[in-house]
Each structure stands twice: as structure tokens, then as C-alpha cells.
mmCIF file as gemmi writes it, N, C-alpha and C atoms, coordinates in Angstrom:
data_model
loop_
_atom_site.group_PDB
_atom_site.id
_atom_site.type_symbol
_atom_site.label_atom_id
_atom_site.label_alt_id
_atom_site.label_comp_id
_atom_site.label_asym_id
_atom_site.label_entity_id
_atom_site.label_seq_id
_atom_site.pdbx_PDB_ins_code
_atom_site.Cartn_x
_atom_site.Cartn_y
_atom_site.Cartn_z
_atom_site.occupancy
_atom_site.B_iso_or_equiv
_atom_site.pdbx_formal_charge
_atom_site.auth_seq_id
_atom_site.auth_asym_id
_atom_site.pdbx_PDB_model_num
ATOM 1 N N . UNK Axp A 1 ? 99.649 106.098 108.27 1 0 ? 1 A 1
ATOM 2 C CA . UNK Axp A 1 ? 98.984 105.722 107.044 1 0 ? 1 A 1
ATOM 3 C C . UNK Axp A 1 ? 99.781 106.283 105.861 1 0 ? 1 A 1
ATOM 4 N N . UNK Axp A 2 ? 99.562 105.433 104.885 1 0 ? 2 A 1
ATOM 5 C CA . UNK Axp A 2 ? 100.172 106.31 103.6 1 0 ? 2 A 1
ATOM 6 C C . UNK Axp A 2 ? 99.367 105.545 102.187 1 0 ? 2 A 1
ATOM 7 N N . UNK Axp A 3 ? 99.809 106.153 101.238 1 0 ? 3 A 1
ATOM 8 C CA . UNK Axp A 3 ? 98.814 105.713 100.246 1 0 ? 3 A 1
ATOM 9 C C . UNK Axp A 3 ? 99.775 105.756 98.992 1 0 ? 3 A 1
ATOM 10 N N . UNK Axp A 4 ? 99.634 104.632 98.387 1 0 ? 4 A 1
ATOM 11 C CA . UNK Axp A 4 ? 100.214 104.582 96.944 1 0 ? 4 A 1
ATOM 12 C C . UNK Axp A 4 ? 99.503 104.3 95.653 1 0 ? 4 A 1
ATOM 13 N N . UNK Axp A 5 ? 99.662 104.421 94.633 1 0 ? 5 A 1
ATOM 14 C CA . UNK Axp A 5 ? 99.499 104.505 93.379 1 0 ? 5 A 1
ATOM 15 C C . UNK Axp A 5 ? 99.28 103.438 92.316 1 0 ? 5 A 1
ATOM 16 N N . UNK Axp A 6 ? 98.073 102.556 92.336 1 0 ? 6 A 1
ATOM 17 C CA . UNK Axp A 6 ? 97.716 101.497 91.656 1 0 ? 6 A 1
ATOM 18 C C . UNK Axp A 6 ? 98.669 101.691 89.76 1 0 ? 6 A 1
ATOM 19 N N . UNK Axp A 7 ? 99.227 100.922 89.525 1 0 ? 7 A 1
ATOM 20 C CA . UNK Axp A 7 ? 100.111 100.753 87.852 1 0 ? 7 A 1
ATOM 21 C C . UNK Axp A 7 ? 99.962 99.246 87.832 1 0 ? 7 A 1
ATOM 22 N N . UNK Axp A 8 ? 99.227 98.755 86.71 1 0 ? 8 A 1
ATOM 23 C CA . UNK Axp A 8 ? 98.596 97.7 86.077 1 0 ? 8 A 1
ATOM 24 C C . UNK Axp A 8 ? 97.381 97.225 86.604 1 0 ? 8 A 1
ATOM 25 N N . UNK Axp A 9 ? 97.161 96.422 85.998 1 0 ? 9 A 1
ATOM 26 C CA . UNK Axp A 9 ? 95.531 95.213 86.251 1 0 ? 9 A 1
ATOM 27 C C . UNK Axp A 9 ? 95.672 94.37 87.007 1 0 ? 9 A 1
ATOM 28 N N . UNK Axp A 10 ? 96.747 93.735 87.817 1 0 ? 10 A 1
ATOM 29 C CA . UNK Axp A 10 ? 96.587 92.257 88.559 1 0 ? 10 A 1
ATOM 30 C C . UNK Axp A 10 ? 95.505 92.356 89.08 1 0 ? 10 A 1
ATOM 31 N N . UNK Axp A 11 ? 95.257 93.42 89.984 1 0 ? 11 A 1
ATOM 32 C CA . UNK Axp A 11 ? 93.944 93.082 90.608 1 0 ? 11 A 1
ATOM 33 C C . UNK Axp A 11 ? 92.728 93.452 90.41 1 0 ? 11 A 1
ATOM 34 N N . UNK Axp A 12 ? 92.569 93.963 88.432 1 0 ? 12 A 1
ATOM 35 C CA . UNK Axp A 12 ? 90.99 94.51 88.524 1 0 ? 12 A 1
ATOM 36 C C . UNK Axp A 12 ? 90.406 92.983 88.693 1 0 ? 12 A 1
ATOM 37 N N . UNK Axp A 13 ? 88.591 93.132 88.648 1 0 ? 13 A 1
ATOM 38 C CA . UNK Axp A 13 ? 88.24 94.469 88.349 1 0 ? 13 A 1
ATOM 39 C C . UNK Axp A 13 ? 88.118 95.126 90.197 1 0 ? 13 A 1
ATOM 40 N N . UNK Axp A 14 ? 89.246 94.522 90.938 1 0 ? 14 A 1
ATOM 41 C CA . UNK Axp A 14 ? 89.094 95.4 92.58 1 0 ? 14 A 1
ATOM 42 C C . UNK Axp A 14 ? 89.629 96.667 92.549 1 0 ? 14 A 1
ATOM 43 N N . UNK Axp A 15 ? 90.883 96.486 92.011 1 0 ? 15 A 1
ATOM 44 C CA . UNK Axp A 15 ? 91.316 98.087 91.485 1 0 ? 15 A 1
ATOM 45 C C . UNK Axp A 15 ? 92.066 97.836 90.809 1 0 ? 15 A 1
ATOM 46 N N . UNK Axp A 16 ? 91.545 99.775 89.833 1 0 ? 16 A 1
ATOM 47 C CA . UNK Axp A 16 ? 91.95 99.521 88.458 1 0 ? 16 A 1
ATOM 48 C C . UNK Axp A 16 ? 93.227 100.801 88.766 1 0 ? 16 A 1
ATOM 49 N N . UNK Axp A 17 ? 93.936 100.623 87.651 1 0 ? 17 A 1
ATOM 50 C CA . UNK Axp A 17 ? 95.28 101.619 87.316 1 0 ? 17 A 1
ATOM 51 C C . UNK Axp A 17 ? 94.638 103.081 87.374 1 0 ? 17 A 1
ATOM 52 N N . UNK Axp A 18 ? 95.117 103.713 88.042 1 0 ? 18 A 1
ATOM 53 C CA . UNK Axp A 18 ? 95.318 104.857 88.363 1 0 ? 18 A 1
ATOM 54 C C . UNK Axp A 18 ? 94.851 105.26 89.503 1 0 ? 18 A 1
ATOM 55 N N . UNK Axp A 19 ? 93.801 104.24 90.175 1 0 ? 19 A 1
ATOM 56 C CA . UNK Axp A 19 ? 93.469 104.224 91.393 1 0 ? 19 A 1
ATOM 57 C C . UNK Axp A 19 ? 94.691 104.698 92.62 1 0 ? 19 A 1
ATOM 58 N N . UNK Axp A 20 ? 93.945 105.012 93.75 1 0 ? 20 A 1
ATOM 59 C CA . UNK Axp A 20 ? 94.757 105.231 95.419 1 0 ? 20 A 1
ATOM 60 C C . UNK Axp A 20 ? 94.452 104.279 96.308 1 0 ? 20 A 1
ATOM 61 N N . UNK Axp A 21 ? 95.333 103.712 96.607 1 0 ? 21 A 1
ATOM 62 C CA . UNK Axp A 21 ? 94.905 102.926 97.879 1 0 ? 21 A 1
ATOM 63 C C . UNK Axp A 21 ? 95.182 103.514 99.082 1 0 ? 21 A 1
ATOM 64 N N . UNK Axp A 22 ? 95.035 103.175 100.377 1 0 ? 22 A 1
ATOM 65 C CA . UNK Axp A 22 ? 95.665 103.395 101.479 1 0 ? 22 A 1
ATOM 66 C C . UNK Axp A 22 ? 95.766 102.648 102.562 1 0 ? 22 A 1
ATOM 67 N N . UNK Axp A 23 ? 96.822 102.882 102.882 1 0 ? 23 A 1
ATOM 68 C CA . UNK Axp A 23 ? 97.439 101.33 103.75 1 0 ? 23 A 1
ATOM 69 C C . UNK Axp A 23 ? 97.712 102.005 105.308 1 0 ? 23 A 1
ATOM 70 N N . UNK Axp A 24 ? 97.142 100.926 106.413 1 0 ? 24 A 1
ATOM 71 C CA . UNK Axp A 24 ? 97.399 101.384 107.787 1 0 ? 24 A 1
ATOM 72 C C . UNK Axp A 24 ? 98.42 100.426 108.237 1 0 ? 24 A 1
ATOM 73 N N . UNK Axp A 25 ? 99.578 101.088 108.685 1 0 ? 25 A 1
ATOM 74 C CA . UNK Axp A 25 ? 100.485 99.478 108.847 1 0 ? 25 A 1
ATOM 75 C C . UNK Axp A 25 ? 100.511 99.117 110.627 1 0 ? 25 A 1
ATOM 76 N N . UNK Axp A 26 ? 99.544 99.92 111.212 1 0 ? 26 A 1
ATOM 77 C CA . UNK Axp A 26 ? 99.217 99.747 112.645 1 0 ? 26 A 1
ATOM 78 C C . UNK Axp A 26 ? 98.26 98.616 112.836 1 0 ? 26 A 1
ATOM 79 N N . UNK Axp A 27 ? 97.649 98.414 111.418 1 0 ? 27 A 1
ATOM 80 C CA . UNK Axp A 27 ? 96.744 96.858 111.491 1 0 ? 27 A 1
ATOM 81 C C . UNK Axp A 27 ? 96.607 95.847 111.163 1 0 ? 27 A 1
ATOM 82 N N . UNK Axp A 28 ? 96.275 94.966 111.625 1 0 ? 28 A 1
ATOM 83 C CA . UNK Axp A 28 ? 96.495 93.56 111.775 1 0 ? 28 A 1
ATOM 84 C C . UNK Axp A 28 ? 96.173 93.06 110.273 1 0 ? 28 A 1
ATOM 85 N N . UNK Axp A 29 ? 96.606 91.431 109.507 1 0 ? 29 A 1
ATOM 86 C CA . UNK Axp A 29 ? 95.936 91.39 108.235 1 0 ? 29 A 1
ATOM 87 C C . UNK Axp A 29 ? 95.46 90.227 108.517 1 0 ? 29 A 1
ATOM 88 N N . UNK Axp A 30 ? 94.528 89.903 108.11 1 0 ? 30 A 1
ATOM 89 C CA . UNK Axp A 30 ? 93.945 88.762 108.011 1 0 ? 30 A 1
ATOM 90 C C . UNK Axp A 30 ? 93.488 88.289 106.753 1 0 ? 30 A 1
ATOM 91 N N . UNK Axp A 31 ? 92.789 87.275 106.481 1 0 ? 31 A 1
ATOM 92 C CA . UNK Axp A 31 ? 92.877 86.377 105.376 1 0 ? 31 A 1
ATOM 93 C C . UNK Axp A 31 ? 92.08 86.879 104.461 1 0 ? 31 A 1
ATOM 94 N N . UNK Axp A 32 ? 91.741 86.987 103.165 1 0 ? 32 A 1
ATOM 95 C CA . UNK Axp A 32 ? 91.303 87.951 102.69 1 0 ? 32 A 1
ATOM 96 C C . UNK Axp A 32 ? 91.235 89.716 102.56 1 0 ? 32 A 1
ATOM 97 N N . UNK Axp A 33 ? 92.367 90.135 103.327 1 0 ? 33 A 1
ATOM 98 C CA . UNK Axp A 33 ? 92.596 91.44 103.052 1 0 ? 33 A 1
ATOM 99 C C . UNK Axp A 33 ? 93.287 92.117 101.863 1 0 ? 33 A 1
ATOM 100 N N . UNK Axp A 34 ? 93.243 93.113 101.185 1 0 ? 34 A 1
ATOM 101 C CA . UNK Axp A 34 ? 94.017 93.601 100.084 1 0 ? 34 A 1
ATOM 102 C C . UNK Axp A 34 ? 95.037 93.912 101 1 0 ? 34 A 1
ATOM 103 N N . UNK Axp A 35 ? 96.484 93.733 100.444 1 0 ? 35 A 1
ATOM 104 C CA . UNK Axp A 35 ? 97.468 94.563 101.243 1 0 ? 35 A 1
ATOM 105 C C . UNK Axp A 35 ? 98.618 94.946 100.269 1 0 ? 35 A 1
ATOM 106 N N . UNK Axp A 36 ? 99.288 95.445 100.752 1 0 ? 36 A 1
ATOM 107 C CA . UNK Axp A 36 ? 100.572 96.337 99.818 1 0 ? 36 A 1
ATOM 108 C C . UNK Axp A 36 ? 101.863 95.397 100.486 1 0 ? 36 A 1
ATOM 109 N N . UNK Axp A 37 ? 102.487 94.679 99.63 1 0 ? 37 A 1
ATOM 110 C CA . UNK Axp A 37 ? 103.876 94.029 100.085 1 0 ? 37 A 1
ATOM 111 C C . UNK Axp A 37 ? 105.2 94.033 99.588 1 0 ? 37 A 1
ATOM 112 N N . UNK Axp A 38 ? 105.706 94.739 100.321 1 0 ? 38 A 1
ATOM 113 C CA . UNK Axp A 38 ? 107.139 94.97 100.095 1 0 ? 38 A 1
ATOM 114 C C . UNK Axp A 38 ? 108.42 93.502 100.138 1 0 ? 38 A 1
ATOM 115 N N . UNK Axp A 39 ? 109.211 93.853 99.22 1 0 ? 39 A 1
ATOM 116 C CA . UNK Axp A 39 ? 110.014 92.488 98.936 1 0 ? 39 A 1
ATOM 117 C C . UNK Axp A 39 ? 111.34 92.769 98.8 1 0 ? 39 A 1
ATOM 118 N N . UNK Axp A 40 ? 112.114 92.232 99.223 1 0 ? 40 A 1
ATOM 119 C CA . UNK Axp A 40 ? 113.501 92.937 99.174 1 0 ? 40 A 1
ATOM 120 C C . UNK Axp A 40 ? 114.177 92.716 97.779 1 0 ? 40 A 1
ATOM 121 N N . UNK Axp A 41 ? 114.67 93.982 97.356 1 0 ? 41 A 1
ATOM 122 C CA . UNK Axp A 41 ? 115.46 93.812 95.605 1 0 ? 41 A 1
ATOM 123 C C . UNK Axp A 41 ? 116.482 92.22 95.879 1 0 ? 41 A 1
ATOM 124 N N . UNK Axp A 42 ? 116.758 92.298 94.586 1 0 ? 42 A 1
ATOM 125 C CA . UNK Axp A 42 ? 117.666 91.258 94.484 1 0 ? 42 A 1
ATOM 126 C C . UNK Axp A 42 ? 118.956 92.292 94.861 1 0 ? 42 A 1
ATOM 127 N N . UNK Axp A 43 ? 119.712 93.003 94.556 1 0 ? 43 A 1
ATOM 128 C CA . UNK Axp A 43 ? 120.343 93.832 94.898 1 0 ? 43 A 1
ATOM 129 C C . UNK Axp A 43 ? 120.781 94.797 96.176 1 0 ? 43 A 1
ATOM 130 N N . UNK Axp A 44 ? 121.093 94.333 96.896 1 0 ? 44 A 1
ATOM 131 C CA . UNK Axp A 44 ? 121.677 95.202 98.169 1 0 ? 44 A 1
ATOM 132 C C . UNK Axp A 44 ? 121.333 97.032 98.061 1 0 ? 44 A 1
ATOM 133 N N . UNK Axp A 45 ? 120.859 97.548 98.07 1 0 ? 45 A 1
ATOM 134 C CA . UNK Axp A 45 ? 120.509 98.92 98.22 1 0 ? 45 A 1
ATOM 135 C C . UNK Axp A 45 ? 119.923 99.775 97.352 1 0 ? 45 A 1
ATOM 136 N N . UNK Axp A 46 ? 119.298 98.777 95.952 1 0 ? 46 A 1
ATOM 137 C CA . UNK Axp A 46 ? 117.83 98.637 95.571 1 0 ? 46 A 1
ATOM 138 C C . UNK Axp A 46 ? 117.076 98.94 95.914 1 0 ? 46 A 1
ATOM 139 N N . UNK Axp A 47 ? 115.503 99.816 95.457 1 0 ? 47 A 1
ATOM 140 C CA . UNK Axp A 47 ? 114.935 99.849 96.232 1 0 ? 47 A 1
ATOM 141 C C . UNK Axp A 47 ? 113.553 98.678 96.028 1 0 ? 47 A 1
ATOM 142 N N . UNK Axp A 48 ? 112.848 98.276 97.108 1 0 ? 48 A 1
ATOM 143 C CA . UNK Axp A 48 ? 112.243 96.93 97.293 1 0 ? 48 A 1
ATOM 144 C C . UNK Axp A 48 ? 111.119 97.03 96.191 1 0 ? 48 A 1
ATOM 145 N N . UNK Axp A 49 ? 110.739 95.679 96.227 1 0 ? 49 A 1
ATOM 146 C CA . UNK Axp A 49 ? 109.32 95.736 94.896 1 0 ? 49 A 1
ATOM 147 C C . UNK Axp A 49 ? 108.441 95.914 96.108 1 0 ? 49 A 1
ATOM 148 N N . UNK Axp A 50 ? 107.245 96.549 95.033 1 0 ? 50 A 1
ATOM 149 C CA . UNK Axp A 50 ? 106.202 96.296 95.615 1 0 ? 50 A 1
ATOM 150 C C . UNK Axp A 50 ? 104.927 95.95 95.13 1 0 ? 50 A 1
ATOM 151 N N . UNK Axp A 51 ? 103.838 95.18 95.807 1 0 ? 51 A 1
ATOM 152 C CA . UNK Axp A 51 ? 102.53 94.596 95.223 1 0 ? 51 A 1
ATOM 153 C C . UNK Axp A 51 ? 101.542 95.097 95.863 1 0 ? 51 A 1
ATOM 154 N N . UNK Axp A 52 ? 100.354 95.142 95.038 1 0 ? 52 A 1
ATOM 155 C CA . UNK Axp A 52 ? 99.466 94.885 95.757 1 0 ? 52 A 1
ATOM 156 C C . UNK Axp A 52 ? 98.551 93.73 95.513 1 0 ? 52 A 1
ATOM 157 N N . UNK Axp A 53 ? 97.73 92.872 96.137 1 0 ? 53 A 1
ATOM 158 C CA . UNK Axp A 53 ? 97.79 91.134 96.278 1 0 ? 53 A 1
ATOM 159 C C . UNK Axp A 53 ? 96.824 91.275 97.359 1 0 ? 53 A 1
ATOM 160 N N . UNK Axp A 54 ? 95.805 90.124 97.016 1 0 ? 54 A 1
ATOM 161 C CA . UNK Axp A 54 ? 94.997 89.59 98.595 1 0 ? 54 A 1
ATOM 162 C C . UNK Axp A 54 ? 96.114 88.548 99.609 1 0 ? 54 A 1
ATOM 163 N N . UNK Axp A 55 ? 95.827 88.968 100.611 1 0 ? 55 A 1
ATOM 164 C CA . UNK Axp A 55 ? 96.38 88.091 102.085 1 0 ? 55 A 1
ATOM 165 C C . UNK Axp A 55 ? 96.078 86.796 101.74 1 0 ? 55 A 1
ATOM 166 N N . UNK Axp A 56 ? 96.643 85.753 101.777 1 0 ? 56 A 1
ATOM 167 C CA . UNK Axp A 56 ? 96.245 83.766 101.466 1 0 ? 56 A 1
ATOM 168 C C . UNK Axp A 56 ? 96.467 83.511 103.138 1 0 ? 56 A 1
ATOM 169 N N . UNK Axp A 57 ? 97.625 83.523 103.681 1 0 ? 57 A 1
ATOM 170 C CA . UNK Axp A 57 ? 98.378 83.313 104.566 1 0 ? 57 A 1
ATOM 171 C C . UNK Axp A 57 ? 99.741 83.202 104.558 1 0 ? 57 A 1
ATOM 172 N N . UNK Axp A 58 ? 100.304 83.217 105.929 1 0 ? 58 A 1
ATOM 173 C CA . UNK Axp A 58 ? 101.665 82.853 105.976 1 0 ? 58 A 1
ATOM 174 C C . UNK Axp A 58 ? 102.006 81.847 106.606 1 0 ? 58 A 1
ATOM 175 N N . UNK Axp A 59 ? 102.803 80.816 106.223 1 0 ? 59 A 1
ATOM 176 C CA . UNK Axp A 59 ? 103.386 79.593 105.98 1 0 ? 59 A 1
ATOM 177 C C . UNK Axp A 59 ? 105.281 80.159 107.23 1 0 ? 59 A 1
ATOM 178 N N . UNK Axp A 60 ? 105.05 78.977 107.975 1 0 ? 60 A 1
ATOM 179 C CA . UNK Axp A 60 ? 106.347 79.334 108.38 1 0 ? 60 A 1
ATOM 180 C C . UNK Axp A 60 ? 107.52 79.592 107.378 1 0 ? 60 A 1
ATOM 181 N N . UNK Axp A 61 ? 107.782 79.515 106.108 1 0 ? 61 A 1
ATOM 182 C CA . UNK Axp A 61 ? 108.423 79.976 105.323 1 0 ? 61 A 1
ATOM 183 C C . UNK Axp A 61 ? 107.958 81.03 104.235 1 0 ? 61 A 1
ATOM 184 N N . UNK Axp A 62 ? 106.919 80.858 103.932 1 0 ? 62 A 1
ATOM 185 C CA . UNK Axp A 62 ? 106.19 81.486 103.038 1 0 ? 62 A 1
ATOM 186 C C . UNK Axp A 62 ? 105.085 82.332 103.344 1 0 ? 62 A 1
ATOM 187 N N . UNK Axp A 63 ? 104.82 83.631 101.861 1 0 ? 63 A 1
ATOM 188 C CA . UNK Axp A 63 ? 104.037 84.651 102.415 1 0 ? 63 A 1
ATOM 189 C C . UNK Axp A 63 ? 103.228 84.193 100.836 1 0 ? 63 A 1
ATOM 190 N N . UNK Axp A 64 ? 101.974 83.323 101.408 1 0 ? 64 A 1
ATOM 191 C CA . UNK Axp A 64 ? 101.198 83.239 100.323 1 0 ? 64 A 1
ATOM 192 C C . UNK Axp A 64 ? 99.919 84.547 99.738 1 0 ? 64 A 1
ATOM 193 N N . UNK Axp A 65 ? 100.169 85.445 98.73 1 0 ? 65 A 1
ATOM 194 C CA . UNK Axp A 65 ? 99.058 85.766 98.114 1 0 ? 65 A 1
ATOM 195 C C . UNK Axp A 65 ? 98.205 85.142 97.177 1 0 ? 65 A 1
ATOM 196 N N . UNK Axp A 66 ? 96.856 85.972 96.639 1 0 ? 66 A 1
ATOM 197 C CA . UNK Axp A 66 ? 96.705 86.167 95.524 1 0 ? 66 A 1
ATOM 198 C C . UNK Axp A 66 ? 96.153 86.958 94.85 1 0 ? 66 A 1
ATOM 199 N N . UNK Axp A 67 ? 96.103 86.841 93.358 1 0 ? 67 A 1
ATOM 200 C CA . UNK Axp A 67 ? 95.874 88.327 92.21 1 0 ? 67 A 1
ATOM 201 C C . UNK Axp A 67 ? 95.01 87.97 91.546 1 0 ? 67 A 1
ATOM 202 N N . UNK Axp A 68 ? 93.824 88.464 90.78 1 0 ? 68 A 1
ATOM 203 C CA . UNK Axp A 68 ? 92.471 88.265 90.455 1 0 ? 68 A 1
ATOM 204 C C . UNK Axp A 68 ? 92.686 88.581 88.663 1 0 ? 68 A 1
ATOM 205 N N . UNK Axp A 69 ? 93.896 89.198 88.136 1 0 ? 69 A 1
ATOM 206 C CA . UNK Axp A 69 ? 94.036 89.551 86.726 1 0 ? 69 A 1
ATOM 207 C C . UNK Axp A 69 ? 95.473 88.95 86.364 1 0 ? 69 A 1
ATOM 208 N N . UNK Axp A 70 ? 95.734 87.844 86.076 1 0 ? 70 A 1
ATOM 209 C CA . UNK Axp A 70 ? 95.035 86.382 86.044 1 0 ? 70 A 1
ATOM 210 C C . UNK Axp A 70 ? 94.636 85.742 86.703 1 0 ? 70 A 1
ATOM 211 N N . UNK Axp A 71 ? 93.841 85.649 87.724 1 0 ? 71 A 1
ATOM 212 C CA . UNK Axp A 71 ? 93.521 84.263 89.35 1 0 ? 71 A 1
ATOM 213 C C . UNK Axp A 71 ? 94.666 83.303 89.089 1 0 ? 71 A 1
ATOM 214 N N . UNK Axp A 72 ? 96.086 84.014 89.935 1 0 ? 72 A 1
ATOM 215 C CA . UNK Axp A 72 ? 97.1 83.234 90.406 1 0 ? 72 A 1
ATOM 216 C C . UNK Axp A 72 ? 97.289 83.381 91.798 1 0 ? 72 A 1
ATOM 217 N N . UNK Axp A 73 ? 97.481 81.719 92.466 1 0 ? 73 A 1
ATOM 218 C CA . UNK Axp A 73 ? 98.302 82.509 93.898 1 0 ? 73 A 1
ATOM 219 C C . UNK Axp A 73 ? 99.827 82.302 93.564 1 0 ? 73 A 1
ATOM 220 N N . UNK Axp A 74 ? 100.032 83.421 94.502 1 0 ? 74 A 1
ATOM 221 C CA . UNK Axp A 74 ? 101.952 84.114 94.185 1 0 ? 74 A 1
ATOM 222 C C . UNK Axp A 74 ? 102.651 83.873 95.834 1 0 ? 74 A 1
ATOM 223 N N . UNK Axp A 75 ? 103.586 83.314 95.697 1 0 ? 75 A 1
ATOM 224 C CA . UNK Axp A 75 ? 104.809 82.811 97.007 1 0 ? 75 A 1
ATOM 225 C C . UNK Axp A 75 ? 105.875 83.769 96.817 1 0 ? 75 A 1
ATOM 226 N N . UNK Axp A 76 ? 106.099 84.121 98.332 1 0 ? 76 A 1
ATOM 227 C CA . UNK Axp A 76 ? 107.561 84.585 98.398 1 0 ? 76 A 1
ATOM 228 C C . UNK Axp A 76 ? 107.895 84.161 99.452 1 0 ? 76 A 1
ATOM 229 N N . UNK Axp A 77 ? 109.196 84.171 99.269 1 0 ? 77 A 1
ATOM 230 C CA . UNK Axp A 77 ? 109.991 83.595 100.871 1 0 ? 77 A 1
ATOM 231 C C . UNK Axp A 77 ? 110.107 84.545 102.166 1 0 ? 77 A 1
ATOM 232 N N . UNK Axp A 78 ? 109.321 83.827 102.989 1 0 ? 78 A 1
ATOM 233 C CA . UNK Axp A 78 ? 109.124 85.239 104.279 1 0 ? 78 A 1
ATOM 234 C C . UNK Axp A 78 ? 110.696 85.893 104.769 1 0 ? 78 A 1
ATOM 235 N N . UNK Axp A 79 ? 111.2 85.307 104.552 1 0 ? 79 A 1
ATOM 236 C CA . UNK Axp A 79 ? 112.595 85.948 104.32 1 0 ? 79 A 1
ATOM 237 C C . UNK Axp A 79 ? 112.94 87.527 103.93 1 0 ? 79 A 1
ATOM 238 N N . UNK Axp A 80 ? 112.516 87.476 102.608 1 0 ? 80 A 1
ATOM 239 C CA . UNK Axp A 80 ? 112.69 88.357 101.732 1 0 ? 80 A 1
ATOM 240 C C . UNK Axp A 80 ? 111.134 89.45 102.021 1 0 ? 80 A 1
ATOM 241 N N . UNK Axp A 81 ? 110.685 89.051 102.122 1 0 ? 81 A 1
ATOM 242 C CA . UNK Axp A 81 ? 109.489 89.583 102.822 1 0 ? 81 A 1
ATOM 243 C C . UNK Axp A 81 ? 109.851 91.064 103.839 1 0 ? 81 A 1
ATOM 244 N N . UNK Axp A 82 ? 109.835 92.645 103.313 1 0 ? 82 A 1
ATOM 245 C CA . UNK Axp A 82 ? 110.158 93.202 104.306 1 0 ? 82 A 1
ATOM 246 C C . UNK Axp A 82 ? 108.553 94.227 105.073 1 0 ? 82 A 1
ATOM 247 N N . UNK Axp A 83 ? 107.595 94.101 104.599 1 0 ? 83 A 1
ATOM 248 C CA . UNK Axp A 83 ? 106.534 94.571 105.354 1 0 ? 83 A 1
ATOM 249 C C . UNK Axp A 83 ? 105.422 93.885 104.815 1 0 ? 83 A 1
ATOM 250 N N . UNK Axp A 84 ? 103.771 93.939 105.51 1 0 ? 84 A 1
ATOM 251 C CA . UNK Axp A 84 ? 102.916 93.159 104.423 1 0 ? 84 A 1
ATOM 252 C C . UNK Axp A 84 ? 101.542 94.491 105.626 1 0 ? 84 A 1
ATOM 253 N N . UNK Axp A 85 ? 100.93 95.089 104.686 1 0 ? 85 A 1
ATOM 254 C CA . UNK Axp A 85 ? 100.268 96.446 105.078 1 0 ? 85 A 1
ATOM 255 C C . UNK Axp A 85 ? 98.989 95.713 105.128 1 0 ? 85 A 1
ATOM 256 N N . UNK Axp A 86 ? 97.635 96.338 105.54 1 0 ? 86 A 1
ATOM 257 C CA . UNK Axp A 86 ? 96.589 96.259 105.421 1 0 ? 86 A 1
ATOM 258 C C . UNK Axp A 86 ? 95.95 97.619 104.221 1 0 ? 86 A 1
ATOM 259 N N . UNK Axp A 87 ? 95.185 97.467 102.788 1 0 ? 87 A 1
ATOM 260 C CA . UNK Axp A 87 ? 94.951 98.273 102.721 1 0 ? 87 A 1
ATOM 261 C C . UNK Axp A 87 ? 93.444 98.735 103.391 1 0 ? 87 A 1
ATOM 262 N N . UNK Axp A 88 ? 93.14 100.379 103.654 1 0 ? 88 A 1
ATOM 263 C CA . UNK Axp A 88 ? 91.772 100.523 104.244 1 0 ? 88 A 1
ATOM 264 C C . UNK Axp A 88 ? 90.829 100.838 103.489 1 0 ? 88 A 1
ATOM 265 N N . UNK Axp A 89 ? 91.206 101.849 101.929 1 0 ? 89 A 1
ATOM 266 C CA . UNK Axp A 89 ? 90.173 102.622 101.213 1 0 ? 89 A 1
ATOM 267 C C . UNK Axp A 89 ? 91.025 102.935 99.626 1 0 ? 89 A 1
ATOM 268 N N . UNK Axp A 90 ? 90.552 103.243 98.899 1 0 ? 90 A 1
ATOM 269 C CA . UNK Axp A 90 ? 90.648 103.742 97.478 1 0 ? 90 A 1
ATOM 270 C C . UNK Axp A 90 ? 89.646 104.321 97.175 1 0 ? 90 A 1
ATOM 271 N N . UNK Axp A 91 ? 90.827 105.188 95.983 1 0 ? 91 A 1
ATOM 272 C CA . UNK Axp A 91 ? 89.964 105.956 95.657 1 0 ? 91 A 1
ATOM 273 C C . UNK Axp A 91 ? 90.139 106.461 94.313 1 0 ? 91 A 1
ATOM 274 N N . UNK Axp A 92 ? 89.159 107.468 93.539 1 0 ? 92 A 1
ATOM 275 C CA . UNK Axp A 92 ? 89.279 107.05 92.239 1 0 ? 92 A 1
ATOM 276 C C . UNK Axp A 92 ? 89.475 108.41 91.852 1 0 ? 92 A 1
């Protein structure tokens, strides 16, 4: 398990900035889960972005989310795609 550090609004009002999440990457995600997703830099030894985003699904090419601050869904190419977490709890 590990836990990172909510910075901006995409996803109030589920969680707000300054919040903790915590992510089990031993579990499964399913559709509607919050999860933490890592993306590979554009740059070779960069270090990766990361989100946090509800689960949509994954598309044999694509890793569909979405974000509630603005209600967009967001694509990336499962490619570039290097982990996609379950989160379990936050905290304030």
C-alpha cells in the first residue's frame, strides 16, 4: 500500500486538495473505482505523471477515465499507461 497527496480539484467535491488517499496495488479495479494512474513522461527518464480519475474501462487500446471538476472523460493510450491502482481510503 502507499498513499499520496491530493494537489487540485479534478475530483472534488470526492476529494479535495490536501487530502490522502491510499492505494492497494494488490487489487483488482473495476468500473467505478477511484484510482491513481501513472503515465509515462514524454521524456525517457522523466519521472511519470500522475492522476487521480474514476476507472471508465479499458479499451484494447485505451485506458478510459473520468474527473468530476469539470465532468470530463480523459483517454490515454494503454501503451503509455504504466500502472492503474485501486484507491481504498482518505483522509483528511
Amino acid at each position: 500500500m502507499y498513499a499520496v497527496y491530493i494537489d487540485g480539484d479534478s475530483m472534488y467535491p470526492r476529494y479535495k486538495a490536501g487530502e490522502t488517499v491510499v492505494a492497494n496495488p494488490g487489487r483488482p479495479v473495476s468500473v467505478g473505482d477511484d484510482v491513481i494512474v501513472q503515465i509515462a513522461p514524454d521524456v525517457d527518464g522523466d519521472a511519470p505523471y500522475g492522476f487521480v480519475k474514476e476507472f471508465v474501462k479499458f479499451t484494447p487500446t485505451k485506458l478510459i477515465l473520468t474527473q468530476h471538476n469539470p465532468p470530463i472523460q480523459i483517454e490515454f493510450d494503454r501503451e503509455l499507461v504504466i500502472s492503474v491502482h485501486r484507491i481504498d481510503s482518505a483522509y483528511r
